[in-house]
KEKE-3310 file (N, C-alpha, C; in steps of 0.2 Angstrom, whole numbers, plus 5000, padded with zeros to 4 digits):
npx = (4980:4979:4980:4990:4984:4988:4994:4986:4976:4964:4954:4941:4934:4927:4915:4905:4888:4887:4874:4863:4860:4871:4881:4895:4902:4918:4919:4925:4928:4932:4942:4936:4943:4951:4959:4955:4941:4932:4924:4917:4914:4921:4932:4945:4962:4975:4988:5001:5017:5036:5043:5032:5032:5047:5060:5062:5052:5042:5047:5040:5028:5013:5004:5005:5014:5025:5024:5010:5004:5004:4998:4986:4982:4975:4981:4992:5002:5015:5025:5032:5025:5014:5013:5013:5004:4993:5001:5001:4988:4986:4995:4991:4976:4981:4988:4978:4965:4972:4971:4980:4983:4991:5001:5007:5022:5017:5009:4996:4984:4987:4985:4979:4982:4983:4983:4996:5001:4993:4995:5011:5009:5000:5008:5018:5010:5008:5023:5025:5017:5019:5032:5043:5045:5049:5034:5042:5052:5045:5036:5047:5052:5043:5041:5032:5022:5013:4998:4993:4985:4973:4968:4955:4956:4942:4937:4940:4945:4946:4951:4940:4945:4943:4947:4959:4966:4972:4965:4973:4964:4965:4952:4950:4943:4941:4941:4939:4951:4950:4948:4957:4953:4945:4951:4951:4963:4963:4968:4969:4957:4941:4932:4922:4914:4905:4894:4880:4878:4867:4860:4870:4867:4854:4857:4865:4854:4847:4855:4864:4876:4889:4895:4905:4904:4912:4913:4898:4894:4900:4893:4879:4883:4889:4876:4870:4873:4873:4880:4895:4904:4901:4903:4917:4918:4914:4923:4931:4928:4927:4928:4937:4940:4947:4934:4933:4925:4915:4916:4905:4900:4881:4870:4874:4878:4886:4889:4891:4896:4893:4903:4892:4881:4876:4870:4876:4872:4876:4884:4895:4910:4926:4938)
npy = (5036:5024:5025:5016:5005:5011:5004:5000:5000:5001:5001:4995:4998:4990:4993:4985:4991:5008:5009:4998:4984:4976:4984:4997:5007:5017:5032:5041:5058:5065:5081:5093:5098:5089:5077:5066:5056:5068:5076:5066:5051:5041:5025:5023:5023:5022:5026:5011:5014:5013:5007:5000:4988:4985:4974:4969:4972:4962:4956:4964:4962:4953:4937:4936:4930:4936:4924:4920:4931:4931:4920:4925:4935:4939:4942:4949:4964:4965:4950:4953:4963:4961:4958:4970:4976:4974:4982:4994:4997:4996:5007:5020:5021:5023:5037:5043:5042:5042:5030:5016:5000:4987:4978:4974:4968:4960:4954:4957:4971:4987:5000:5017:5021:5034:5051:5054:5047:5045:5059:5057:5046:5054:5062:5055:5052:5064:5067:5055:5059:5071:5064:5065:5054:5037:5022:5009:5015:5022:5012:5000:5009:5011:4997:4988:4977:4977:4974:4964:4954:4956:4961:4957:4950:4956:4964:4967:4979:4988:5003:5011:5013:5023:5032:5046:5045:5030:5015:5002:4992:4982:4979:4978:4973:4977:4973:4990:4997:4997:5008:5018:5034:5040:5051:5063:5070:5080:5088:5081:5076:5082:5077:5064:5049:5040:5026:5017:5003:5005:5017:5024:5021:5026:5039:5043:5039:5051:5060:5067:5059:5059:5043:5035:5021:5009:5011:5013:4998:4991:4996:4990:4977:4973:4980:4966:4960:4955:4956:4963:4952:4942:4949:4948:4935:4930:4934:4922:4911:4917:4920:4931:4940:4953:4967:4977:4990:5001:5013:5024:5037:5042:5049:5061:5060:5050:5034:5022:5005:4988:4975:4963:4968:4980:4997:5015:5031:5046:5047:5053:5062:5053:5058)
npz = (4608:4619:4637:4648:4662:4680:4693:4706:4723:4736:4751:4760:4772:4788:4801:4815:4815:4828:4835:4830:4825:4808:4800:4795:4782:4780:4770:4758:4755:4739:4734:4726:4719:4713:4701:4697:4698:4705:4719:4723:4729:4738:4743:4755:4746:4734:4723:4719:4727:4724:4737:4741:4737:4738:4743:4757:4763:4764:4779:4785:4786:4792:4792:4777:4763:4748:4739:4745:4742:4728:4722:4725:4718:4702:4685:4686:4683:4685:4695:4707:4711:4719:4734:4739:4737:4745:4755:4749:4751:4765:4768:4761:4767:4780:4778:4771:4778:4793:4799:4805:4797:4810:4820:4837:4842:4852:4846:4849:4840:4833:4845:4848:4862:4872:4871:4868:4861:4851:4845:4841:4832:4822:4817:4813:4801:4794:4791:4784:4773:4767:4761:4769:4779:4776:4775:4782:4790:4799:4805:4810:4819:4827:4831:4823:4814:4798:4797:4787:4787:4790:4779:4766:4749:4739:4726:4708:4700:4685:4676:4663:4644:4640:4645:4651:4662:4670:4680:4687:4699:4715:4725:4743:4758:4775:4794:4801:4811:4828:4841:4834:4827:4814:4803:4789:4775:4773:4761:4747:4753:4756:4764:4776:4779:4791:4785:4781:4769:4764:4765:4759:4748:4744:4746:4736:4725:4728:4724:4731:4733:4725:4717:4707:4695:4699:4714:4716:4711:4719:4731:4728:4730:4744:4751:4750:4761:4778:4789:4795:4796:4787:4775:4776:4775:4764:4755:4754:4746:4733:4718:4708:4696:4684:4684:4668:4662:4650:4641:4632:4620:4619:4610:4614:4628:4643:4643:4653:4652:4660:4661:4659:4652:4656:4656:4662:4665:4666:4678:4690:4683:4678:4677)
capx = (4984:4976:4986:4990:4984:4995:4992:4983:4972:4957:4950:4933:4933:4920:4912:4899:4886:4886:4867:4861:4862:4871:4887:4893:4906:4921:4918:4929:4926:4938:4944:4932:4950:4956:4961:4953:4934:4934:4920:4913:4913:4927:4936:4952:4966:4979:4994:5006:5023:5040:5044:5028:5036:5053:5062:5063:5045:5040:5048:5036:5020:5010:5001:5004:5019:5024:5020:5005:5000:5004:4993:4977:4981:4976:4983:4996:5006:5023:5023:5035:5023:5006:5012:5016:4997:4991:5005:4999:4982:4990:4999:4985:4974:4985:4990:4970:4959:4975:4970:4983:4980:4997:5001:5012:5027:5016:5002:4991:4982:4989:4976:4980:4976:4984:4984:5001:5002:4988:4998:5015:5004:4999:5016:5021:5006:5010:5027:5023:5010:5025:5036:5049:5047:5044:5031:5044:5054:5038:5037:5055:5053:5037:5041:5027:5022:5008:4993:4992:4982:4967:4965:4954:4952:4934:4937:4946:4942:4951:4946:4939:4950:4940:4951:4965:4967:4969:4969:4971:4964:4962:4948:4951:4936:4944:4936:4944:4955:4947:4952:4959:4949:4948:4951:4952:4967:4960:4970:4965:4951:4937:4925:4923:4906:4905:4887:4879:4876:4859:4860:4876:4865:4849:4861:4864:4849:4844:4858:4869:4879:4891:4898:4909:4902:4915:4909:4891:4891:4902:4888:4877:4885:4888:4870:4868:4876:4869:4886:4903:4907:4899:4907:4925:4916:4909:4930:4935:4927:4928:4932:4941:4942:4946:4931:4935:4920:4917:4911:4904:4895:4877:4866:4877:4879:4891:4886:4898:4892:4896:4905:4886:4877:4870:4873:4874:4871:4874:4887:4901:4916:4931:4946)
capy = (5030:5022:5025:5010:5009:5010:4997:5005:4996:5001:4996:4995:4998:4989:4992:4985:4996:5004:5009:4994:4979:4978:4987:5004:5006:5023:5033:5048:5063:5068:5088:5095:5099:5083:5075:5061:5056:5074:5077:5058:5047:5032:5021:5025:5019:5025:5020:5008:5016:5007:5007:4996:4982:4983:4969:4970:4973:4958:4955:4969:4960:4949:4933:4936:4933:4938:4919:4920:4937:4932:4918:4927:4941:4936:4945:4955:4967:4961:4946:4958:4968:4956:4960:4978:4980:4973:4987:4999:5000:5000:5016:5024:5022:5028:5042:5048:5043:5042:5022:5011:4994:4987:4974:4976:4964:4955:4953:4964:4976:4995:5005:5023:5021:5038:5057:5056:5038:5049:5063:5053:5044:5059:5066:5049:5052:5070:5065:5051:5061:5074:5062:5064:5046:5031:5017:5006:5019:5021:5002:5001:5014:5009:4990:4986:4975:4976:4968:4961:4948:4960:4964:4953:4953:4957:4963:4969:4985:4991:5011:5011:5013:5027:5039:5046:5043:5023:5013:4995:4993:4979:4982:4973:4973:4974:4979:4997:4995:5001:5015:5026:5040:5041:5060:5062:5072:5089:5090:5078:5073:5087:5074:5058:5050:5033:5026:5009:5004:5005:5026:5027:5018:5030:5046:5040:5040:5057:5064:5067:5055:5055:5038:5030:5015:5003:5012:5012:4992:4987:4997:4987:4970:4974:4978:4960:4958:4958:4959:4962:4945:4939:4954:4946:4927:4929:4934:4916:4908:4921:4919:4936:4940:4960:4971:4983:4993:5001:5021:5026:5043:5040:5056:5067:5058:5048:5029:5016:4997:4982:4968:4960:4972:4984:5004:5019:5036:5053:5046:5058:5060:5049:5063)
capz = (4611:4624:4642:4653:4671:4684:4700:4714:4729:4739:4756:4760:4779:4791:4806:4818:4817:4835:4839:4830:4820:4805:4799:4793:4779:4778:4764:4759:4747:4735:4733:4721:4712:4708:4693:4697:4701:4709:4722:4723:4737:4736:4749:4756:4744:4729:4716:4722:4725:4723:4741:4745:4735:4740:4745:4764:4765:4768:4784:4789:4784:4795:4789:4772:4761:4743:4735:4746:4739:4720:4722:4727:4710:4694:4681:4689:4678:4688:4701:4711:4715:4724:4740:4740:4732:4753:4759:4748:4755:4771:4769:4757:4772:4784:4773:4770:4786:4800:4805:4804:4803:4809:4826:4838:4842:4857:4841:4848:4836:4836:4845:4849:4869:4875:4869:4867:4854:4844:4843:4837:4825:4819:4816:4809:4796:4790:4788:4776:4766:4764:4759:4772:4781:4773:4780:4784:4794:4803:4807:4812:4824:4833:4832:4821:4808:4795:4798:4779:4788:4792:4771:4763:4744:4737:4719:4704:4694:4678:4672:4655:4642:4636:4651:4651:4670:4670:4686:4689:4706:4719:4731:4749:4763:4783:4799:4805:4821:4835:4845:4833:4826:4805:4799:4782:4778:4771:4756:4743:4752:4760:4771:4777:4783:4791:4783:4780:4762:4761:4767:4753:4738:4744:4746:4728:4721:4728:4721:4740:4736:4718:4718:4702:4695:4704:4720:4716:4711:4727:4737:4729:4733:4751:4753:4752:4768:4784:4795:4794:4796:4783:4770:4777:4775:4757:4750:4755:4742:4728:4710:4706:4689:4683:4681:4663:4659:4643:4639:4625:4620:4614:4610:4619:4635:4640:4642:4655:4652:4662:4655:4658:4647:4659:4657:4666:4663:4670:4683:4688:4679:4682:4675)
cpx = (4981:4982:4984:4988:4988:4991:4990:4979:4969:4956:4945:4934:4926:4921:4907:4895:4886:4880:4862:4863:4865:4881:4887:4900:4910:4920:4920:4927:4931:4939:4939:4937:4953:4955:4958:4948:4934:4926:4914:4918:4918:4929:4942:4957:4970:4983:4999:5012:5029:5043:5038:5028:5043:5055:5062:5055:5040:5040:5045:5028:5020:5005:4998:5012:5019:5024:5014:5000:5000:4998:4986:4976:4981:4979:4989:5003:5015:5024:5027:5030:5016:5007:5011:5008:4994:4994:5001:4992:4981:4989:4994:4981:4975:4988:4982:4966:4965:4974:4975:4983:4989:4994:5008:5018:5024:5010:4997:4990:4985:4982:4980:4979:4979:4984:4992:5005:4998:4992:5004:5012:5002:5003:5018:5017:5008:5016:5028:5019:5016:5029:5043:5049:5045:5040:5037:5049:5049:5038:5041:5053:5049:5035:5035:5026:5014:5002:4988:4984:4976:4964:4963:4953:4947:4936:4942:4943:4948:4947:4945:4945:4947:4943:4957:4969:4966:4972:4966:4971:4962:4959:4950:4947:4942:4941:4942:4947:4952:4950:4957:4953:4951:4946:4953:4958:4966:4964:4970:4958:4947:4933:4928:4917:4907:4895:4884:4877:4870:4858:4863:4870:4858:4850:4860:4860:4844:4847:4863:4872:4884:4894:4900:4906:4906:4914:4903:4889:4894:4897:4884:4877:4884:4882:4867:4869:4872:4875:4892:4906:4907:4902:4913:4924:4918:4918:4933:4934:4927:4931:4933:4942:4942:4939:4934:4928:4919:4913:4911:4899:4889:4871:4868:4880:4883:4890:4892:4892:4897:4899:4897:4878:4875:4874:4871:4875:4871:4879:4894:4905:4923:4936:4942)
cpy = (5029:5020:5019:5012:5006:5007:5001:4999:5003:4998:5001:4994:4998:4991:4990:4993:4999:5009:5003:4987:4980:4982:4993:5004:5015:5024:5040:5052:5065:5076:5088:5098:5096:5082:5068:5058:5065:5076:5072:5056:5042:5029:5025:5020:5026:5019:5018:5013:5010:5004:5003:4989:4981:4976:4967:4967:4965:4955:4960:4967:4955:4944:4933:4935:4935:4931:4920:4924:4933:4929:4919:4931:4938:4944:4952:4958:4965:4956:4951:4962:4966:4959:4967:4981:4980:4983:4993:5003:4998:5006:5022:5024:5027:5035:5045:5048:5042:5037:5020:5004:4991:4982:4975:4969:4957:4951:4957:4970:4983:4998:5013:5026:5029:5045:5056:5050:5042:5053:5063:5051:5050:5065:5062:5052:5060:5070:5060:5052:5065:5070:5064:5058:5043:5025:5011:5010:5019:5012:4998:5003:5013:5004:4988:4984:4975:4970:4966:4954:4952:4960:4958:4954:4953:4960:4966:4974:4988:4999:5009:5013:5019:5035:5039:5045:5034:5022:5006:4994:4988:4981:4975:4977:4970:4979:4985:4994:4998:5006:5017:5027:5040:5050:5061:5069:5080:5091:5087:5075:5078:5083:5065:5054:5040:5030:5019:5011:5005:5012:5026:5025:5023:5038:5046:5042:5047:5062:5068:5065:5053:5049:5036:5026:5009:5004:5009:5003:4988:4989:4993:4980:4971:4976:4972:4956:4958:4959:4959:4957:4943:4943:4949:4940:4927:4929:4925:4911:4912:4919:4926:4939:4951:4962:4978:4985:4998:5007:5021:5034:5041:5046:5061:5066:5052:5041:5024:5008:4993:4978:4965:4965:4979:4993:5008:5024:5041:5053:5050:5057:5058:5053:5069)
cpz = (4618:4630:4646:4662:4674:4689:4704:4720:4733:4746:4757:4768:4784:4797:4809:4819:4824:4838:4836:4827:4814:4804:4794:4790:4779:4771:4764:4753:4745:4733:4725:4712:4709:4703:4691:4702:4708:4714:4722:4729:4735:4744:4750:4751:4739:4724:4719:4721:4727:4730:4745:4743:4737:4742:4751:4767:4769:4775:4789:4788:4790:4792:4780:4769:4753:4739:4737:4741:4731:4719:4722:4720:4705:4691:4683:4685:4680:4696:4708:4713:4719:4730:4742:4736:4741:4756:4756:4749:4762:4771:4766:4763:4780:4785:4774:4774:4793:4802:4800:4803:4803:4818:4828:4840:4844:4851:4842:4842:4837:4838:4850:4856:4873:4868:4865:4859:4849:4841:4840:4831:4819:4814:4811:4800:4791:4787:4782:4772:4765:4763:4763:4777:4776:4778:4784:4790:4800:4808:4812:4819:4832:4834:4831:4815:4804:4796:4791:4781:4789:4785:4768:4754:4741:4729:4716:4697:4690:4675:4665:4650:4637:4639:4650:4655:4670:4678:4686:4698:4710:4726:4738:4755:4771:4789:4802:4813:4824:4840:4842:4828:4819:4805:4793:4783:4773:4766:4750:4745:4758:4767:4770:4781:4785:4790:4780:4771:4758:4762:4759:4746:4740:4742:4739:4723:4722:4726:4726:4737:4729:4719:4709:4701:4696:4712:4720:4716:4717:4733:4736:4731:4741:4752:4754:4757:4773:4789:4791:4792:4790:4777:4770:4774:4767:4753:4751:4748:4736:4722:4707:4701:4690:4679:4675:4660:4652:4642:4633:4624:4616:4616:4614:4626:4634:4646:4648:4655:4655:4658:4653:4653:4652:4657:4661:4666:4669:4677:4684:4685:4681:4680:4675)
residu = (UNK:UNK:UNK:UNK:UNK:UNK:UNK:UNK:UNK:UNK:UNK:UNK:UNK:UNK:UNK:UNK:UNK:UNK:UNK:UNK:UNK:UNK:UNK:UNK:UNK:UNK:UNK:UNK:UNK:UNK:UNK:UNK:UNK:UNK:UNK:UNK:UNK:UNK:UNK:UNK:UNK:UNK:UNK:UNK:UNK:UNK:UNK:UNK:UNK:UNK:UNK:UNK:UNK:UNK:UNK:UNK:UNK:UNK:UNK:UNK:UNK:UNK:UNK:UNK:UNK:UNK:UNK:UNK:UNK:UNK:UNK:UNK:UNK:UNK:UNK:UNK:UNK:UNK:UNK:UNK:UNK:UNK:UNK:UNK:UNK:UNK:UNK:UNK:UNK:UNK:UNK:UNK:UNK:UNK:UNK:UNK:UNK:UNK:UNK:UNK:UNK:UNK:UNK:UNK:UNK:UNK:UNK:UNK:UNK:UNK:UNK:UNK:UNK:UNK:UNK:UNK:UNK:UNK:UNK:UNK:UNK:UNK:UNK:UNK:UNK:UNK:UNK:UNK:UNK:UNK:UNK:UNK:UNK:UNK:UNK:UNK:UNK:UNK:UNK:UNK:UNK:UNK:UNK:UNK:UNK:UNK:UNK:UNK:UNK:UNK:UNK:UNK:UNK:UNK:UNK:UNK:UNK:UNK:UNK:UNK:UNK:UNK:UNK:UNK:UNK:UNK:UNK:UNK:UNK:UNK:UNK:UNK:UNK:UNK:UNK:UNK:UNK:UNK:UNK:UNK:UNK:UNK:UNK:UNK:UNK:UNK:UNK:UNK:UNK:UNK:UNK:UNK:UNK:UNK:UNK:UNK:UNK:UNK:UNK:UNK:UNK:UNK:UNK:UNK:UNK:UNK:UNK:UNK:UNK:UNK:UNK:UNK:UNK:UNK:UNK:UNK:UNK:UNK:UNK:UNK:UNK:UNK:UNK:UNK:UNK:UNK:UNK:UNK:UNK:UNK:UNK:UNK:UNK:UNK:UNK:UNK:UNK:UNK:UNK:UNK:UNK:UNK:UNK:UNK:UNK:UNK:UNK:UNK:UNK:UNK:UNK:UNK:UNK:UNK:UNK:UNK:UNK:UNK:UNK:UNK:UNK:UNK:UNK:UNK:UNK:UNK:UNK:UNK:UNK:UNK:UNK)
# end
């Protein structure tokens, strides 16, 4: 029986490169024990939980609301949930690398400007990966509302129907906040490397670097960039459709093809 995926979101975190031209993308490794793409390179994200759709929530977003969000998703397994896909890769972020992106009342950006704001922050973050806050508590507490307006969306990937691990995933492209520090959080995820696209698809092909092939084809899209800017520019116009790729076993090995014909071999395992 083939298992249905469950709603997840992804961001794709930019920065200005800063020794040269150009930009450098966050990329995180997965515990070698997971259950899911296990010691390959991914974005910061996860699976939506019910508390990033609630009802409230919205009044915790900024420049985005939940008609706005529907509008942008096609094919969304419950219109209740568009906007709580934005949040969810909020909190997935903040949860795995420690940046928030989030503003504060006066509009300014959160930036982490004292020892002692990092080390609350930090507190806030352990507490929400153990599950005794929730992000909106959080929020509440430190008079801040979601910077939904910073998440762009860039694409739409479905796992094969050939896994037992399914996920339906929207990827969203937003530049990291500045002044705070990403640490990945040493229990699902070992390392953490900031690294332009063109290193990540090299790492790749020398065998550095396992990546997925929703990872591997977004690196090679964003190589066609030359800045950041232009990453954020290029979703404006967008036509959005779900990528669902398609495994098959052929001579032993096991085969993932594009919807466009193309296949790929030998690439890690996604369960």
């Amino acid at each position: 029986m083939t298992a249905m995926p469950k709603d997840a979101a992804t961001v794709i975190l930019l920065r200005d490169h800063p020794d040269s031209e150009g930009f450098e993308i966050l990329m995180v490794l997965r515990h070698p024990k997971s259950v899911f793409v296990p010691n390959s390179f991914v974005f910061p994200g996860g699976v939506l939980e019910e508390n990033d759709y609630a009802p409230d929530m919205e009044r915790l977003c900024i420049g985005l609301t939940r008609q706005t969000a529907e509008a942008q998703l096609e094919n969304l397994s419950s219109p209740e949930i568009a906007l709580g896909t934005w949040v969810c890769g909020i909190r997935e972020t903040f949860e795995e690398v420690g940046l928030l992106l989030a503003h504060r009342d006066d509009g300014r950006l959160l930036v982490f400007d004292s020892d002692e704001t990092a080390a609350r922050f930090h507190t806030h973050r352990r507490l929400l990966f153990e599950g005794k806050r929730s992000l909106d508590d959080i929020l509440r507490e430190e008079e801040l509302r979601l910077a939904t307006d910073r998440l762009h969306y860039f694409s739409h990937w479905i796992t094969p129907e050939f896994l037992p691990l399914r996920y339906d995933v929207r990827f969203f492209v937003a530049m990291a906040p500045e002044e705070q520090e990403a640490r990945h959080d040493g229990v699902e995820l070992t390392g953490h490397v900031w690294i332009t696209p063109q290193e990540a698809l090299e790492r790749f092909r020398n065998g550095k670097c396992n990546m997925v092939l929703p990872t591997l084809i977004t690196m090679e899209e964003l190589s066609g960039y030359e800045t950041a800017h232009e990453v954020i520019e290029s979703t404006r116009q967008k036509n959005i459709q779900g990528i669902l790729t398609r495994m098959v076993e052929e001579d032993g090995e096991i085969v993932e093809y594009m919807p466009d014909g193309r296949g790929f071999k030998n690439l890690p395992p996604s369960s």
